[in-house]
VOPAGU-2260 file (C-alpha; in pm, 1 decimal, decimal comma):
REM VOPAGU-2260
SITE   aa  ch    i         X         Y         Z
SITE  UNK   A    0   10594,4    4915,0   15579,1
SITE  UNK   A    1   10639,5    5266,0   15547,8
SITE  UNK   A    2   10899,3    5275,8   15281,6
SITE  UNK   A    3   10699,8    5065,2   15085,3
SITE  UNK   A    4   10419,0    5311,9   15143,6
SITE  UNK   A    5   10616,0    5600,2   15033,2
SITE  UNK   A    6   10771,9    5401,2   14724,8
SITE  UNK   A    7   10370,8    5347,7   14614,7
SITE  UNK   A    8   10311,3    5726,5   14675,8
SITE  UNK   A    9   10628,1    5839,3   14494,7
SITE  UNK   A   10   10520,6    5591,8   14171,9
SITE  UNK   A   11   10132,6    5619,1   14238,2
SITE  UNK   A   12   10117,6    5795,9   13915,2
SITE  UNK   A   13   10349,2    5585,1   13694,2
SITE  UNK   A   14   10162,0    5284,3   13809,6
SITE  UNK   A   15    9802,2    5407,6   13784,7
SITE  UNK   A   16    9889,2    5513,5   13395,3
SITE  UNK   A   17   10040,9    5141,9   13326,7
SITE  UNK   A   18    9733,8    5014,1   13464,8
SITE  UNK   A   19    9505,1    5285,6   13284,6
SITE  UNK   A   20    9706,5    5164,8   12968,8
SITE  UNK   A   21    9750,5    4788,0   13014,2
SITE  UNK   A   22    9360,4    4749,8   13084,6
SITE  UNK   A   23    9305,3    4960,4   12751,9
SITE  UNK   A   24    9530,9    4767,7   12572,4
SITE  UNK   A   25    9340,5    4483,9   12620,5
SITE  UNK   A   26    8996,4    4537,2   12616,1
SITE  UNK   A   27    9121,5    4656,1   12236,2
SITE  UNK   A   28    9247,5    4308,0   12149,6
SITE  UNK   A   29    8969,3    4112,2   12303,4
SITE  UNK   A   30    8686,0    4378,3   12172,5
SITE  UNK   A   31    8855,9    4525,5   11894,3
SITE  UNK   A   32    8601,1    4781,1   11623,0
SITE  UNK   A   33    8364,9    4767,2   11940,3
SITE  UNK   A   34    8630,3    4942,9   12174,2
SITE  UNK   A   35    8545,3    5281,6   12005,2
SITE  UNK   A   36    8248,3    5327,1   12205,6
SITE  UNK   A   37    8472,7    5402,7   12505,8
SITE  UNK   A   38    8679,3    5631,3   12264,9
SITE  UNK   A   39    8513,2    5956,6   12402,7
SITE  UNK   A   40    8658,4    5937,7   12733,7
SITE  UNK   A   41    9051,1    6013,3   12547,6
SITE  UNK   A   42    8884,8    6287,3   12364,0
SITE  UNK   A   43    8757,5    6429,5   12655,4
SITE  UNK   A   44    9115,0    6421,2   12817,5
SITE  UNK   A   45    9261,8    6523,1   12544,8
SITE  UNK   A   46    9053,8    6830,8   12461,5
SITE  UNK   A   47    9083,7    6894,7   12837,5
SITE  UNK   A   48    9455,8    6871,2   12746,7
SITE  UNK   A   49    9449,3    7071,6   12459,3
SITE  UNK   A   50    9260,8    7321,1   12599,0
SITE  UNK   A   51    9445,5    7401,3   12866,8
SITE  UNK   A   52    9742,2    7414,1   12661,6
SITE  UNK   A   53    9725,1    7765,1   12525,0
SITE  UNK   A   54    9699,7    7952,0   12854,1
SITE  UNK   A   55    9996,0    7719,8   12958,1
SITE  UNK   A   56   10236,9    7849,8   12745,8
SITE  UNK   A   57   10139,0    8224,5   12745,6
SITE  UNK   A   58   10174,1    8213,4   13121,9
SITE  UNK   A   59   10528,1    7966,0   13185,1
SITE  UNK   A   60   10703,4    8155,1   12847,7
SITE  UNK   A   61   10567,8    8534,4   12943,4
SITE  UNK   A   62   10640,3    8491,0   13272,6
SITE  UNK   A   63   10987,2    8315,2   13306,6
SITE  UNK   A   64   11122,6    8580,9   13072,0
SITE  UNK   A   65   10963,1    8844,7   13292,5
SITE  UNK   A   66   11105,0    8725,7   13588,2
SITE  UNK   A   67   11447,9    8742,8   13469,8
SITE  UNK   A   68   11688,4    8984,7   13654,6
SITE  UNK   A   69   11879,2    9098,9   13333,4
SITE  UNK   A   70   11778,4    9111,9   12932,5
SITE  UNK   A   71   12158,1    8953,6   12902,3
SITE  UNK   A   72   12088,8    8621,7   13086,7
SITE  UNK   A   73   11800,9    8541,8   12861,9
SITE  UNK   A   74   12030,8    8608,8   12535,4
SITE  UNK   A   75   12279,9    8363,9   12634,9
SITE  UNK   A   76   12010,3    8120,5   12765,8
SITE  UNK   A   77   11829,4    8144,6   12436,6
SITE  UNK   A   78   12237,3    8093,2   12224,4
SITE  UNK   A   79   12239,3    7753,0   12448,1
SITE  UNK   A   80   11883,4    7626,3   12386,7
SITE  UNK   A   81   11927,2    7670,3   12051,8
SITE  UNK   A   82   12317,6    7520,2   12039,1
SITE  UNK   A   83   12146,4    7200,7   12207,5
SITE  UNK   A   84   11825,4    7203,7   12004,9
SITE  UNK   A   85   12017,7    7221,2   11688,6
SITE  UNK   A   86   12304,7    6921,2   11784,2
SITE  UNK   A   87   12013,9    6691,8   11892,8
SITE  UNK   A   88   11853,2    6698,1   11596,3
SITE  UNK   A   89   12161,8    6719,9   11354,7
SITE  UNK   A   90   12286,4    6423,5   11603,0
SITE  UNK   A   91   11970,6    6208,3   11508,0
SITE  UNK   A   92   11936,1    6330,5   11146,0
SITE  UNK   A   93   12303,6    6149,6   11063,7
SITE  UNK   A   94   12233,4    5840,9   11283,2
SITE  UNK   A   95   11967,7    5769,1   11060,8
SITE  UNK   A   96   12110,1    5846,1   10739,2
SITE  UNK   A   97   12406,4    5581,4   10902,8
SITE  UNK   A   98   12167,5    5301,9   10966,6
SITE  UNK   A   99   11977,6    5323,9   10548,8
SITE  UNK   A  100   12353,4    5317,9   10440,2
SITE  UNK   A  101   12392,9    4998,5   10668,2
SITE  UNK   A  102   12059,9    4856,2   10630,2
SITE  UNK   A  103   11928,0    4999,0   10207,3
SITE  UNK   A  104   11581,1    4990,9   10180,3
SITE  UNK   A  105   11546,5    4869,8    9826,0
SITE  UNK   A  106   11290,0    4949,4    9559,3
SITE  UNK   A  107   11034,5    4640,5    9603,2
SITE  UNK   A  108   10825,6    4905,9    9852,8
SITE  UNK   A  109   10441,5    4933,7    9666,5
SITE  UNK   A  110   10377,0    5269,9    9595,5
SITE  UNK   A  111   10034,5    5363,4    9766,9
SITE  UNK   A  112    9755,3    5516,3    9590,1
SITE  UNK   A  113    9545,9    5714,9    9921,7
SITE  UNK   A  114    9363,5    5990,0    9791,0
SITE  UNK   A  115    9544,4    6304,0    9901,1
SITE  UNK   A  116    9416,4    6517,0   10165,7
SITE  UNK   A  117    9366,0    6910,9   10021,1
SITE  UNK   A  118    9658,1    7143,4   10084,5
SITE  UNK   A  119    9692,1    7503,3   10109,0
SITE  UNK   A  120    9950,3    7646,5    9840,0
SITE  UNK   A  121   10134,8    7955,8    9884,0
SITE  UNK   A  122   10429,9    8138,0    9874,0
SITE  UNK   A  123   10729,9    8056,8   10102,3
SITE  UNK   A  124   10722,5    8396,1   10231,9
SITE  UNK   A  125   10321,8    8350,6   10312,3
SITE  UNK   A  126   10367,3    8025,8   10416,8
SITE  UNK   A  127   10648,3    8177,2   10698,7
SITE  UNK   A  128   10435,1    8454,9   10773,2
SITE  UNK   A  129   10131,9    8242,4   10847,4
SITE  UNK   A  130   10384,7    8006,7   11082,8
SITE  UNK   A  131   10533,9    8295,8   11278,7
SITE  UNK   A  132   10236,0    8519,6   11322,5
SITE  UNK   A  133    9865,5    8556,8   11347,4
SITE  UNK   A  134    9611,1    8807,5   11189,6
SITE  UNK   A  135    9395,4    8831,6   11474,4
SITE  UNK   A  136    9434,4    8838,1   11863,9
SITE  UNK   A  137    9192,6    8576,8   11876,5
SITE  UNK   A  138    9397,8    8329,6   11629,0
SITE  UNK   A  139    9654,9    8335,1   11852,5
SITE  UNK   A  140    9426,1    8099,2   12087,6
SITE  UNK   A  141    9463,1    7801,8   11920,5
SITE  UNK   A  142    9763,0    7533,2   11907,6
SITE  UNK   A  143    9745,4    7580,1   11540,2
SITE  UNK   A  144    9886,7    7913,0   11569,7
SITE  UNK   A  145   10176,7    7758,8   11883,9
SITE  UNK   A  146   10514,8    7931,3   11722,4
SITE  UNK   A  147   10302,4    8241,5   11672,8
SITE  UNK   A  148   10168,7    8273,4   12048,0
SITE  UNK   A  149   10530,8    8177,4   12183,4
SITE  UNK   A  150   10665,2    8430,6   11984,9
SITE  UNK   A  151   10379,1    8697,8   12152,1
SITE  UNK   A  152   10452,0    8567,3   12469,3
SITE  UNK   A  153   10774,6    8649,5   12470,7
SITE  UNK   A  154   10744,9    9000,7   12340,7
SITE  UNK   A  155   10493,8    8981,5   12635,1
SITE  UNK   A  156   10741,4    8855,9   12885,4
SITE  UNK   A  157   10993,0    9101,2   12765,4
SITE  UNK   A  158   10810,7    9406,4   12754,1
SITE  UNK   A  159   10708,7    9327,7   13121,5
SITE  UNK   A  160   11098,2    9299,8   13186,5
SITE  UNK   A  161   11155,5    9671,3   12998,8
SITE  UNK   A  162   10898,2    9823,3   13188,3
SITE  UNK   A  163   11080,9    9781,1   13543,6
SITE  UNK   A  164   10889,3    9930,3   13854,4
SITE  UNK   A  165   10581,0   10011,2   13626,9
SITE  UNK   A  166   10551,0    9642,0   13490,0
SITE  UNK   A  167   10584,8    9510,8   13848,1
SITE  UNK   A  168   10171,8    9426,6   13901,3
SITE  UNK   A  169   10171,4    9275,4   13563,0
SITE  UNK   A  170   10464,3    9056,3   13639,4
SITE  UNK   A  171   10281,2    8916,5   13968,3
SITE  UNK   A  172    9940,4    8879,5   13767,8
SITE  UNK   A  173   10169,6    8599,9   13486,6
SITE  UNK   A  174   10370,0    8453,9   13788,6
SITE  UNK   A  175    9982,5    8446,0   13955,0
SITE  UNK   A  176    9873,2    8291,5   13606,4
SITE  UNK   A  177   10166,9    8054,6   13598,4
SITE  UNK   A  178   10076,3    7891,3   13957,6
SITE  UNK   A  179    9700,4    7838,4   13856,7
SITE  UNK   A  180    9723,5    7684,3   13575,7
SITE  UNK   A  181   10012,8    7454,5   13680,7
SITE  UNK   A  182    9747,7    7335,2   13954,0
SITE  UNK   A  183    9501,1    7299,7   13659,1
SITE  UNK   A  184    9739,5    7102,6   13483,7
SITE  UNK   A  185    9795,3    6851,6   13795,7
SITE  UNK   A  186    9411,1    6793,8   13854,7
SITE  UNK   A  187    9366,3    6694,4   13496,6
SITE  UNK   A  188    9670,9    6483,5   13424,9
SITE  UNK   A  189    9478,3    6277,5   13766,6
SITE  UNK   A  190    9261,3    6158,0   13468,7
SITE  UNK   A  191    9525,0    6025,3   13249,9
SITE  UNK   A  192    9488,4    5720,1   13341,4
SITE  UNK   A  193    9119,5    5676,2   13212,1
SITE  UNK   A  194    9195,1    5875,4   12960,3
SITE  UNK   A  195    9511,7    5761,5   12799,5
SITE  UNK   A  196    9296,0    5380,4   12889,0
SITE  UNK   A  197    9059,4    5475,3   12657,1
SITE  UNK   A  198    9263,5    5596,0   12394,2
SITE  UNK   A  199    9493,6    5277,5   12364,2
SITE  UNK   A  200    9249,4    5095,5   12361,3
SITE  UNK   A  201    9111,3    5267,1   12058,4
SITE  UNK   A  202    9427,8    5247,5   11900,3
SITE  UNK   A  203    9476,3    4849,7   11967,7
SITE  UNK   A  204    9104,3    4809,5   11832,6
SITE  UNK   A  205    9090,4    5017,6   11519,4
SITE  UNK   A  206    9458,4    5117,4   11425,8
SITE  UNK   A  207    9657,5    4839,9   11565,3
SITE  UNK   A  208    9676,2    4574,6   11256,3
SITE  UNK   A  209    9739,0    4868,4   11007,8
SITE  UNK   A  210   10119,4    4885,7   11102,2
SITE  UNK   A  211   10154,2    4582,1   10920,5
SITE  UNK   A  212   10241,8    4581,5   10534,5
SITE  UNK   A  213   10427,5    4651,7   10290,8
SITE  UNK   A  214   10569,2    4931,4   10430,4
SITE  UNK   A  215   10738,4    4694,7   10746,0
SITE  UNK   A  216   11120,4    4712,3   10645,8
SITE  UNK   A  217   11137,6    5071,4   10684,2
SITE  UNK   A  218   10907,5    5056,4   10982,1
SITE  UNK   A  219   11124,6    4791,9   11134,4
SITE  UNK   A  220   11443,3    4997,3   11065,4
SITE  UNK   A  221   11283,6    5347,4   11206,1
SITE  UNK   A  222   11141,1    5160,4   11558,1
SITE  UNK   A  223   11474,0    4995,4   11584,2
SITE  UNK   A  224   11744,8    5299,5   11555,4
SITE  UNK   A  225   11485,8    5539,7   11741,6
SITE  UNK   A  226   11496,5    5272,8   12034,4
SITE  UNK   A  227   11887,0    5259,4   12018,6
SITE  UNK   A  228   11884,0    5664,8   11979,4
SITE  UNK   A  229   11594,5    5672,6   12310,9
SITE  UNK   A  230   11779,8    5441,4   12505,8
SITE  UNK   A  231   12177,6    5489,9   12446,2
SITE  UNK   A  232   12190,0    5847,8   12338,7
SITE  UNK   A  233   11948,1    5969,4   12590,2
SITE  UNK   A  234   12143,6    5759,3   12870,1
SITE  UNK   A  235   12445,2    5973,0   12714,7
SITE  UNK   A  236   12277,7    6305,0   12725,7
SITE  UNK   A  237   12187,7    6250,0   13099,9
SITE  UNK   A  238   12509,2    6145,8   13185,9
SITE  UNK   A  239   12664,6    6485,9   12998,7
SITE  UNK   A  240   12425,8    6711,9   13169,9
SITE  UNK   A  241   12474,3    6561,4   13549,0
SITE  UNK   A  242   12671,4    6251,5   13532,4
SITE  UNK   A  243   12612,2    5921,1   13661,0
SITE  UNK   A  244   12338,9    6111,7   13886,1
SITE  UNK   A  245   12179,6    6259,8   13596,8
SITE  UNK   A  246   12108,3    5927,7   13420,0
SITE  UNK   A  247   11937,5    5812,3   13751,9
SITE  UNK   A  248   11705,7    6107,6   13784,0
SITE  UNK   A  249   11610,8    6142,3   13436,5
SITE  UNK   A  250   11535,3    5751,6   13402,0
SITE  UNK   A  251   11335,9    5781,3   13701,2
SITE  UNK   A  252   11079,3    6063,8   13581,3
SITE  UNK   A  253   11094,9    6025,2   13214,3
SITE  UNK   A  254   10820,4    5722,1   13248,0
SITE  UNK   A  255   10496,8    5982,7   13263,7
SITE  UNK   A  256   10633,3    6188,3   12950,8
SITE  UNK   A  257   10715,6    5914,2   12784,7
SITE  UNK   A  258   10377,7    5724,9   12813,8
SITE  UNK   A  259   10209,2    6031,5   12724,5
SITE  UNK   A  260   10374,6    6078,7   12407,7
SITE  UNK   A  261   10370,5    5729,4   12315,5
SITE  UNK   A  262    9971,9    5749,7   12375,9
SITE  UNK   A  263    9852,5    6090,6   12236,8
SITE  UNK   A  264   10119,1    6115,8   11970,5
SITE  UNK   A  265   10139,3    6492,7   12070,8
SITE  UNK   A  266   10437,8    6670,9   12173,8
SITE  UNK   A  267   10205,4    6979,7   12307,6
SITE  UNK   A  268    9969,3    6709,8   12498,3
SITE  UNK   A  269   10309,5    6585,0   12616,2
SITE  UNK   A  270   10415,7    6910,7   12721,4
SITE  UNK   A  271   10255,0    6921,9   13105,9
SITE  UNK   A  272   10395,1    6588,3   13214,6
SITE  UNK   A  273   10724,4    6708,8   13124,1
SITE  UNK   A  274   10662,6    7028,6   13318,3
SITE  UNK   A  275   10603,8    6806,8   13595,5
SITE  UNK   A  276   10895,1    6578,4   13520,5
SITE  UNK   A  277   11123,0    6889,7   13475,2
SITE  UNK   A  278   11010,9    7013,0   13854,4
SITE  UNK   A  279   11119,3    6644,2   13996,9
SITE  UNK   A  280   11450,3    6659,4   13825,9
SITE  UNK   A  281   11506,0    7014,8   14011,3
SITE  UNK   A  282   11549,2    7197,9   13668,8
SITE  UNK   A  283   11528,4    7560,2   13763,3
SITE  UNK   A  284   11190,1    7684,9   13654,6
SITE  UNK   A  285   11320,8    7942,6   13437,1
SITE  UNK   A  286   11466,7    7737,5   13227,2
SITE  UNK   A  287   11221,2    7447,3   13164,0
SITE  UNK   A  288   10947,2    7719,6   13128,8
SITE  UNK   A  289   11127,7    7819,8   12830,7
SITE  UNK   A  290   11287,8    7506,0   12712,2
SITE  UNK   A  291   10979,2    7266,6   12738,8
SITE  UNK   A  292   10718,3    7504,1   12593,6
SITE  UNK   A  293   10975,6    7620,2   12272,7
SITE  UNK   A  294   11067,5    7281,5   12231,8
SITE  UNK   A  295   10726,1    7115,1   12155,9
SITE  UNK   A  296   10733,8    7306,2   11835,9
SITE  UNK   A  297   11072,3    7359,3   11754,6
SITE  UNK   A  298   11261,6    7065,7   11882,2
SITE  UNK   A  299   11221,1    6747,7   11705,7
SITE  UNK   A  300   11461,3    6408,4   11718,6
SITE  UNK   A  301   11211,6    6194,0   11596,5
SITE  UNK   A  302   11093,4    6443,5   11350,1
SITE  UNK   A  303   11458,1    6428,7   11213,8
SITE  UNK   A  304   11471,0    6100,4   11193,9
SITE  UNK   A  305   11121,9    6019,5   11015,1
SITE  UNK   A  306   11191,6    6304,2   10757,6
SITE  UNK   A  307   11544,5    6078,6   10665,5
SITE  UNK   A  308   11338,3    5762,4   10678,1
SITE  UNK   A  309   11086,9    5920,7   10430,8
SITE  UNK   A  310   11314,3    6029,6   10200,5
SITE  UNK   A  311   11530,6    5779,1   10195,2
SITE  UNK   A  312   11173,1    5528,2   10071,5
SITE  UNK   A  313   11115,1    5814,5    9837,4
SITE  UNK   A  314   11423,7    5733,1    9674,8
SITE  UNK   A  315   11393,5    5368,7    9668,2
SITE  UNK   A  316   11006,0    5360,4    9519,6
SITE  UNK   A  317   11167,0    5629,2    9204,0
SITE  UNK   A  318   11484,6    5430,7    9182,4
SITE  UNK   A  319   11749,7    5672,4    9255,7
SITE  UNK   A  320   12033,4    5715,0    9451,1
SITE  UNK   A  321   12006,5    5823,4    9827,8
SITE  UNK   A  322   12392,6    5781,0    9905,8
SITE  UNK   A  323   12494,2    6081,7    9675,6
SITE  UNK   A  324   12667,0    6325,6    9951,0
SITE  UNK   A  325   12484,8    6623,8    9775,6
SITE  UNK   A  326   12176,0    6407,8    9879,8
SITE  UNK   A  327   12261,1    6347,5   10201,6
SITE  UNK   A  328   12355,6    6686,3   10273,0
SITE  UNK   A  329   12014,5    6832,0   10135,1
SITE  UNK   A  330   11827,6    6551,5   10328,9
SITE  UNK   A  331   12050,6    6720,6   10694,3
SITE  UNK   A  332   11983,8    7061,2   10558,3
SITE  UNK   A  333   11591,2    6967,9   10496,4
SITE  UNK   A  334   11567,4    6743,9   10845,1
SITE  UNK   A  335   11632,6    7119,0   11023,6
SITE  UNK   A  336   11367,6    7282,9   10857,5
SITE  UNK   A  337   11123,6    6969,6   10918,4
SITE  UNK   A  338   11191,5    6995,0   11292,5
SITE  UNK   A  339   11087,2    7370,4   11325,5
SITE  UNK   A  340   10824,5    7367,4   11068,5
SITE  UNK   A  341   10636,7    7070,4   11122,2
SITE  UNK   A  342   10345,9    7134,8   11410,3
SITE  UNK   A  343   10344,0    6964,7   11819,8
SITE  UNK   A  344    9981,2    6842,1   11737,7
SITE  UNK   A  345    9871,2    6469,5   11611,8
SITE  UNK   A  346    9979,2    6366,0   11270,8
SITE  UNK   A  347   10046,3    6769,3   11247,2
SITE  UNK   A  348   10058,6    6943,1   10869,8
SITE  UNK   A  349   10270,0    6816,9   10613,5
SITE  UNK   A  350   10445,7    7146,2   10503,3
SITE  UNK   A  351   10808,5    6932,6   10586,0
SITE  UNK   A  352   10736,6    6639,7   10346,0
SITE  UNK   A  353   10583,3    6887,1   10072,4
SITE  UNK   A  354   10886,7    7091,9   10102,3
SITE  UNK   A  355   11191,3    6761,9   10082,4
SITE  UNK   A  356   10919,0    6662,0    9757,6
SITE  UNK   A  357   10933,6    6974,5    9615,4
SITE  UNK   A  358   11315,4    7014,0    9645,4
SITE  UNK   A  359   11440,8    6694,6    9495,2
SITE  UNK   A  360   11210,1    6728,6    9224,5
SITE  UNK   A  361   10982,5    6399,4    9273,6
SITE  UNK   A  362   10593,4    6398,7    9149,4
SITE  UNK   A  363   10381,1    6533,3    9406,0
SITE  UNK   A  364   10084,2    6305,1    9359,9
SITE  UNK   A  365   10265,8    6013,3    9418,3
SITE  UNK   A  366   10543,5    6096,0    9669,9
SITE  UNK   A  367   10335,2    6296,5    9904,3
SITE  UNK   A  368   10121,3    5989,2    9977,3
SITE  UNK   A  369   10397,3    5773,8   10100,8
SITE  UNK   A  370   10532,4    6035,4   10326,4
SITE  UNK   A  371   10173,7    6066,9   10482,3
SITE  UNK   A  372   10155,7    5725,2   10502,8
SITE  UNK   A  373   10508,3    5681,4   10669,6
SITE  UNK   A  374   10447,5    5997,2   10906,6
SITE  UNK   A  375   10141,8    5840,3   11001,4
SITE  UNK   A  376   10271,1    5529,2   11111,0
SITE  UNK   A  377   10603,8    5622,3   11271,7
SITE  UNK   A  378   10450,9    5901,4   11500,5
SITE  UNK   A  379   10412,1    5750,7   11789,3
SITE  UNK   A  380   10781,9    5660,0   11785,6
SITE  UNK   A  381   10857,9    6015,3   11635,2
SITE  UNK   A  382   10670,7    6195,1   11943,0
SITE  UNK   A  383   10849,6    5999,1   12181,6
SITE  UNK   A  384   11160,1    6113,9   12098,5
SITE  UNK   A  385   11074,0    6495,3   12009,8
SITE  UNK   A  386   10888,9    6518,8   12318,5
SITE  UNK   A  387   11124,8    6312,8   12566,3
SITE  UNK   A  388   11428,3    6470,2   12377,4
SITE  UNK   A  389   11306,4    6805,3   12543,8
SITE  UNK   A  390   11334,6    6704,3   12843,2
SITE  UNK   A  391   11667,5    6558,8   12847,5
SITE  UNK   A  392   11773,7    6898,9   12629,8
SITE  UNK   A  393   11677,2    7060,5   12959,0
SITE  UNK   A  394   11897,1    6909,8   13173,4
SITE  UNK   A  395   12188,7    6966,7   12914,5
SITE  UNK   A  396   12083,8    7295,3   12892,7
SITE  UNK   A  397   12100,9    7313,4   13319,2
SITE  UNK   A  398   12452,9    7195,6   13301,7
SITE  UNK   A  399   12579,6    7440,2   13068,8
SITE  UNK   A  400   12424,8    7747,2   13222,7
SITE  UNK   A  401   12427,3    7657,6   13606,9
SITE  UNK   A  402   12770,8    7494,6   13608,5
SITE  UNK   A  403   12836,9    7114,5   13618,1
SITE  UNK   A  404   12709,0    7092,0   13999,4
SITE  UNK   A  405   12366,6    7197,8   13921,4
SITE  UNK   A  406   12212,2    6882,9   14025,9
SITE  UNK   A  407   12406,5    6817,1   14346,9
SITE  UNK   A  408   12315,4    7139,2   14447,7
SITE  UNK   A  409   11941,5    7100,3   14384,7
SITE  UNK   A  410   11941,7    6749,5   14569,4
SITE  UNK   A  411   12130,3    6921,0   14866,2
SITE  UNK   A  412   11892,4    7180,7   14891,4
C-alpha cells in the first residue's frame, strides 16, 4: 500500500495533466465551436506562463554563469552546447531530406490562396540587429526580444563573475532570484492541468478538423519521420549520454515536457517543465540553466525538419527539382539558420520561410502562404521535438563535460 502510494505521488503530476488533457479533449469533440467559452482558462495559464518567463531566464542564465568558478569552464561548456545543438539539428535536417527522397511529394498539392499576414522588410543587417539586441531596457522584457535578453543576461552573469569579491552581494541577490522564481514556476505549472484542459479542448473544438486536406501527404510524411526521429533517435541520444540508465531516466520525466509542448506549441512555455524535468534527471544546475533557457530559441529539431518539409512542397507546387545536391545542400545550410532565427513563441515569425523563399528565387505571394500554412499545421509536432530535443541535448551535454559516470554518480548521491 505504500509503494503504491508513493508511485501515485511520484506520477501525481503526469497523471493529473492526462486527465486535465483527456477531459479537454473531449468535451471538444462532444461540444465542439461551443468549447471556446472555457478557452480563457489556457490563456490565463499561459499568460501566467509567459509572464513569468522573462524573469526566468534573466535569473537561471545570469546566475549559472555567475556562479561559475572559472571564465574557462564556461568557454568549453558553451564549444559543447553548441557542438550538440548544431549535430541535432544537422542530424534531423538530413533524416528528412532522406525520407522526401524515399517518399516524393509530387506536384498535385493545391496551391493556397490565404491572404498574407503584413511583414516587416529590412535589411539583413537590421533584421540581425533587431534579433540580437534591443533599443530600450524595457524591450528587453518581452519574449519577443528572448535572444536579445539571453544575450544581456549573460553579459550580466559574466560581469558578476569579473567583478570577484565586489560582485559577491549581486551574485547572492540572482542565485536569491533564481530560487524564487523556480518556486513561482512550481505553483503555477499546479494549474496545468486546467489549463492545458482548456486549451485542448479549444484546439479539438475549433482547430481540430483543419489538419485535414489537401495538404495530408506531406502532413502524413512530417508526423511520421518526427515520431521515428522522437522515439528512436531520442532513445539513442539517452543511451549516448548515460547508457542503458539514461534511456530509463529520460523516458521517465520527458512525459510533462512533452505534453506541454504538444499543448501550447511553445518551446519558451515548455521551458519550466523541462527545468523541472532536468532537476529529476540530476543534470547539474549549471548546465541545464544554460542549456534549457539557450535552447528554446536556438535549438530546433523540429524546426529543421519542417523548414525541409516546406521546401521540399515548395518545390513540388513550382515543379522543380528538390533532389539537385546544390539544393539539398542550400536546404541543410538554410535549416541552420531557421533553427536560430525562427522565435520559441506560438506559430513564431516567419523570417526562416521568407529567407529559404527569397534564396531559391520562388514568388513571394504565392510561396510564403504555403509555408505559413505548413508551419501552422506541423507545430505542434515541430515544438515537441525542439523543445524535448533540449532536454535530451542536456544530458548529452552532461556526459561530455562531467565524464561518462555522471549519472551513476548523481543516483549514488
Amino acid at each position: 500500500m505504500k509503494k503504491r502510494t508513493s508511485l501515485f505521488k511520484t506520477y501525481s503530476g503526469i497523471i493529473w495533466l492526462l486527465c486535465g488533457i483527456t477531459a479537454g479533449s473531449i468535451l471538444g469533440l462532444v461540444f465542439g465551436k461551443d468549447v471556446e467559452v472555457i478557452k480563457p482558462l489556457g490563456d490565463i495559464f499561459l499568460n501566467l506562463l509567459f509572464t513569468a518567463i522573462i524573469p526566468l531566464v534573466f535569473f537561471t542564465f545570469a546566475s549559472s554563469i555567475a556562479s561559475l568558478e572559472k571564465s574557462e569552464k564556461l568557454g568549453k561548456l558553451f564549444v559543447v552546447v553548441i557542438g550538440v545543438f548544431l549535430s541535432t539539428v544537422l542530424i534531423s535536417a538530413i533524416i528528412m531530406i532522406v525520407a522526401v527522397l524515399l517518399f516524393p511529394i509530387h506536384q498535385d498539392i493545391i496551391v493556397s490562396t490565404i491572404p498574407l499576414e503584413s511583414i516587416h522588410n529590412g535589411s539583413g543587417g537590421s533584421q540581425i540587429t533587431q534579433l540580437l539586441t534591443a533599443n530600450d531596457f524595457y524591450e528587453l522584457l518581452s519574449r519577443k526580444s528572448m535572444l536579445a535578453l539571453i544575450i544581456f543576461s549573460f553579459l550580466i552573469g559574466f560581469a558578476s563573475l569579473r567583478s570577484a569579491e565586489k560582485g559577491a552581494g549581486f551574485r547572492i541577490f540572482l542565485n536569491s532570484g533564481n530560487e524564487v522564481m523556480k518556486q513561482l514556476l512550481h505553483l503555477i505549472m499546479k494549474t496545468a492541468p486546467v489549463g492545458l484542459g482548456a486549451y485542448f479542448a479549444y484546439q479539438v473544438g475549433i482547430f481540430g478538423p483543419q489538419l485535414f486536406g489537401a495538404y495530408t501527404k506531406p502532413l502524413g510524411l512530417y508526423y511520421a519521420v518526427c515520431a521515428f526521429y522522437f522515439v528512436v533517435f531520442f532513445s539513442l541520444y539517452a543511451f549516448l549520454a548515460g547508457g542503458k540508465e539514461g534511456m530509463k531516466i529520460f523516458w521517465s520525466n520527458n512525459i510533462t515536457p512533452a505534453l506541454t509542448a504538444i499543448g501550447t506549441c511553445s518551446s519558451i512555455a515548455t521551458m519550466p517543465a523541462n527545468l523541472e524535468a532536468a532537476e529529476k534527471i540530476k543534470i547539474p544546475a549549471h548546465i541545464s540553466n544554460i542549456v534549457i533557457p539557450l535552447g528554446a530559441p536556438l535549438h530546433k529539431d523540429g524546426s529543421s525538419m519542417s523548414s525541409i518539409i516546406k521546401i521540399a512542397v515548395i518545390f513540388a507546387m513550382f515543379g522543380k527539382d528538390f533532389t539537385d545536391p546544390t539544393t539539398l545542400l542550400m536546404a541543410i545550410g538554410i535549416t541552420v539558420v531557421v533553427s536560430v532565427v525562427e522565435g520559441g513563441i506560438p506559430n513564431g515569425g516567419y523570417i526562416g520561410e521568407i529567407l529559404a523563399i527569397t534564396i531559391y528565387g520562388f514568388p513571394m505571394e504565392q510561396a510564403l502562404p504555403i509555408a505559413m500554412i505548413l508551419g501552422t499545421l506541423v507545430d505542434p509536432m515541430a515544438t515537441l521535438l525542439n523543445a524535448n530535443g533540449d532536454l535530451v541535448s542536456a544530458m548529452m551535454i552532461t556526459r561530455i563535460s562531467e565524464g561518462k559516470k555522471w549519472l551513476s554518480t548523481t543516483l549514488t548521491v
